[in-house]
C-alpha positions in Angstrom: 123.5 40.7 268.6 123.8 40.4 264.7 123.1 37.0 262.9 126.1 35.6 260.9 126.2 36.3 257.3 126.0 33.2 255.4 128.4 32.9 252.2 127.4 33.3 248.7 126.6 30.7 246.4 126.6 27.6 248.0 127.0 24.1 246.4 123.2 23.1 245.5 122.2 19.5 244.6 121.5 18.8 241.7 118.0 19.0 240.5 117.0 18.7 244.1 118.4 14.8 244.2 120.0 14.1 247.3 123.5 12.1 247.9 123.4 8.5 248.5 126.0 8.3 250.6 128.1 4.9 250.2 127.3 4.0 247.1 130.5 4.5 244.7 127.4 3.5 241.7 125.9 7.0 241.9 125.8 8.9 238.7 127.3 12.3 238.5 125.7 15.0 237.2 125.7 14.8 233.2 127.4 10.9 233.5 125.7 7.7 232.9 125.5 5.5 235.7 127.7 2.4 235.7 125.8 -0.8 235.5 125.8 -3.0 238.8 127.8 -6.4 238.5 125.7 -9.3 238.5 127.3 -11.6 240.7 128.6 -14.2 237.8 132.2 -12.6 236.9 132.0 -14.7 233.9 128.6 -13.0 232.8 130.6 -11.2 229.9 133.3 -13.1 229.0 133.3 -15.1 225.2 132.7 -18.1 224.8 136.1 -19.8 225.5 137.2 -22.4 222.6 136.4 -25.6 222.3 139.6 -26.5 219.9 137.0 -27.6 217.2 137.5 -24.5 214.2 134.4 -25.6 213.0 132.1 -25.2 216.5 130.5 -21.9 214.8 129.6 -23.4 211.7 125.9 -23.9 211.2 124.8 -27.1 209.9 125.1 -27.0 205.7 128.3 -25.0 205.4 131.0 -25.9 203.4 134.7 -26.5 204.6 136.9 -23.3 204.4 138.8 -22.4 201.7 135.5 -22.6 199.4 135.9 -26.7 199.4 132.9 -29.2 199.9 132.5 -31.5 203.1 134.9 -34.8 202.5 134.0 -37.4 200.3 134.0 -41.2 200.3 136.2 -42.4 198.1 135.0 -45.0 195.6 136.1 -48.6 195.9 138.9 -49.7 193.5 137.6 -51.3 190.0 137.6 -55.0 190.0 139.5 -55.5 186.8 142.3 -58.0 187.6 142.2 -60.2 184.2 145.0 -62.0 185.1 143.6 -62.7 189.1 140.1 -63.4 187.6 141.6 -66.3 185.0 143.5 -68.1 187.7 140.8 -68.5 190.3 138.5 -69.4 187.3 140.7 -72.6 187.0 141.2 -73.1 190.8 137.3 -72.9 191.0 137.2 -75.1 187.8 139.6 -78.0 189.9 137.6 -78.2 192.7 134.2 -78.1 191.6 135.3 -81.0 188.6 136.6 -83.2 191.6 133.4 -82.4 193.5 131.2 -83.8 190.1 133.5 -86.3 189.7 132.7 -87.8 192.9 129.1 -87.5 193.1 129.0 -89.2 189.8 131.3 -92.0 191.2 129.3 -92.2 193.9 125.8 -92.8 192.5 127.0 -94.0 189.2 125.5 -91.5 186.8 125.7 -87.7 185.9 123.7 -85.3 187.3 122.3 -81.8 184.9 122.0 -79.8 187.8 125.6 -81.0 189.0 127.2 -79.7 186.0 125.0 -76.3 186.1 126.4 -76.1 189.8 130.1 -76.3 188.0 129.6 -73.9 185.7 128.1 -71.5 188.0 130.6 -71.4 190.6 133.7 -71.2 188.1 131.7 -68.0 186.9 131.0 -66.8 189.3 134.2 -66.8 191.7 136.2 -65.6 188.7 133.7 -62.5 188.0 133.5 -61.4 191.8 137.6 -61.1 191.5 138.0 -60.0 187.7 135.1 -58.2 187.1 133.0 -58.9 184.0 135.6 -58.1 181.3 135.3 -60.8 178.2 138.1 -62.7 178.8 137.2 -63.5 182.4 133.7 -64.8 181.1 135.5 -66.8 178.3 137.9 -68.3 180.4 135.2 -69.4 182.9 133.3 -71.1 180.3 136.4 -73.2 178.4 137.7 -74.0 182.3 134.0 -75.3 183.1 133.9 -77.5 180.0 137.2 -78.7 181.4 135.5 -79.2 184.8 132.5 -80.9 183.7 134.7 -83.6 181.3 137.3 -84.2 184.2 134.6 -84.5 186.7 133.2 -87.6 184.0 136.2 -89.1 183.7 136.8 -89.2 187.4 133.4 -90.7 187.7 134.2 -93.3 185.5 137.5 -94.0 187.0 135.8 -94.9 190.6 133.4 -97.1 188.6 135.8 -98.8 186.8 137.7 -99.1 190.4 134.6 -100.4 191.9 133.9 -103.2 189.1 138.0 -104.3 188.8 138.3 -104.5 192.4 141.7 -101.8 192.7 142.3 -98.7 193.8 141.3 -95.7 192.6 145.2 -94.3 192.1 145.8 -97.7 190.0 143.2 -96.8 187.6 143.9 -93.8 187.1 147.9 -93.6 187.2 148.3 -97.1 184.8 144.6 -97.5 183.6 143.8 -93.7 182.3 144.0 -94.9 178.5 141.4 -97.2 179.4 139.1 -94.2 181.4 139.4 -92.0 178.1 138.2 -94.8 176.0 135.2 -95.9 178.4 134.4 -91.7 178.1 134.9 -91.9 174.0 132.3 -95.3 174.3 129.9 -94.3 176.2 129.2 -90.6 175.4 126.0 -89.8 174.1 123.6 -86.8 173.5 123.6 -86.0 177.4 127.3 -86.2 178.1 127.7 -83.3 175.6 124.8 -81.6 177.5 126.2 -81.7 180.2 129.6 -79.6 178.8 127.2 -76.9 177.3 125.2 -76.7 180.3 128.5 -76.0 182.4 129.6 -73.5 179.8 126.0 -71.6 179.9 126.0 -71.7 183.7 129.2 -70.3 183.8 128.3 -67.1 181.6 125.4 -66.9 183.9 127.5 -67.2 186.7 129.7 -64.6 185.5 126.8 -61.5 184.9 125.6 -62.4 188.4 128.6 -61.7 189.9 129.3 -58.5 187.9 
């Protein structure tokens, strides 16, 4: 009996590889095989936004547009002439009623009292005016003020003391009498005193500034 005739040319492998059967992954002859997943389906996705346009930036770069980072502004000039005066003479009628009474009290002036006077008017009226001239000026005139009301306050509690009456007596139907008692008994240290306050105050003033 005569052996069938087998038919000509068959399909050969290629390059003698043999089929993997199942696997949809195997390359084809003259094709790149596909690259197996990884398991993470998020393996290749971009980075998703974080709602910040400046993530990316590295450290150091400059806003877009070409502008630099944002600045602080600077604090407003203190330059109020006007503001500065007025608390120079608020500061000036507190601190002469405060000399006035420690005078009162232990019956003769104090030099560092009247430094203290001058300071403080200074220096309150610099730290809201700033150091412009007329501040400075107006703090010294206001402590000499200070300094010669907080006298004549002193004397008027002395001269309460001795006449036996209030203080608001001497000093509402007596005050011709205080201003001649001052006149009397000023001497080389009660005009100290006035320049000191007036010194203290410029010092007061370039402190604060």
């Amino acid at each position: 009996m005569s052996q069938p005739v087998q038919p000509p040319n068959q399909p050969q492998q290629p390059f003698g590889g043999q089929p993997a059967d199942g696997n949809p992954y195997a390359g084809q002859p003259g094709q790149p095989a596909p690259a197996a997943p990884t398991g993470n389906p998020y393996g290749q996705q971009p980075p998703a936004p974080t709602g910040n346009p400046f993530a990316g930036q590295q450290p150091g770069q400059g806003a877009p547009f070409g502008g630099g980072a944002p600045f602080t502004p600077a604090p407003p000039a203190r330059n109020n002439v006007l503001l500065g005066v007025a608390v120079a003479l608020g500061a000036a009628i507190v601190a002469g009623i405060l000399y006035g009474v420690i005078a009162g009290s232990i019956e003769r002036e104090v030099g560092y009292a009247a430094v203290g006077v001058g300071f403080l008017v200074g220096f309150a009226a610099s730290k809201v005016g700033g150091s412009n001239p007329a501040v400075i000026a107006a703090s010294a005139v206001f402590s000499i003020g200070a300094v010669y009301v907080g006298q004549l306050i002193g004397i008027s509690m002395i001269l309460a003391d001795v006449a036996q009456i209030p203080f608001s007596e001497v000093v509402g139907d007596h005050f011709d009498a205080v201003t001649k008692a001052w006149s009397q008994e000023a001497d080389f240290m009660t005009y100290l005193f006035l320049g000191l306050g007036a010194v203290a105050a410029v010092g007061g003033a370039k402190k604060a500034g």
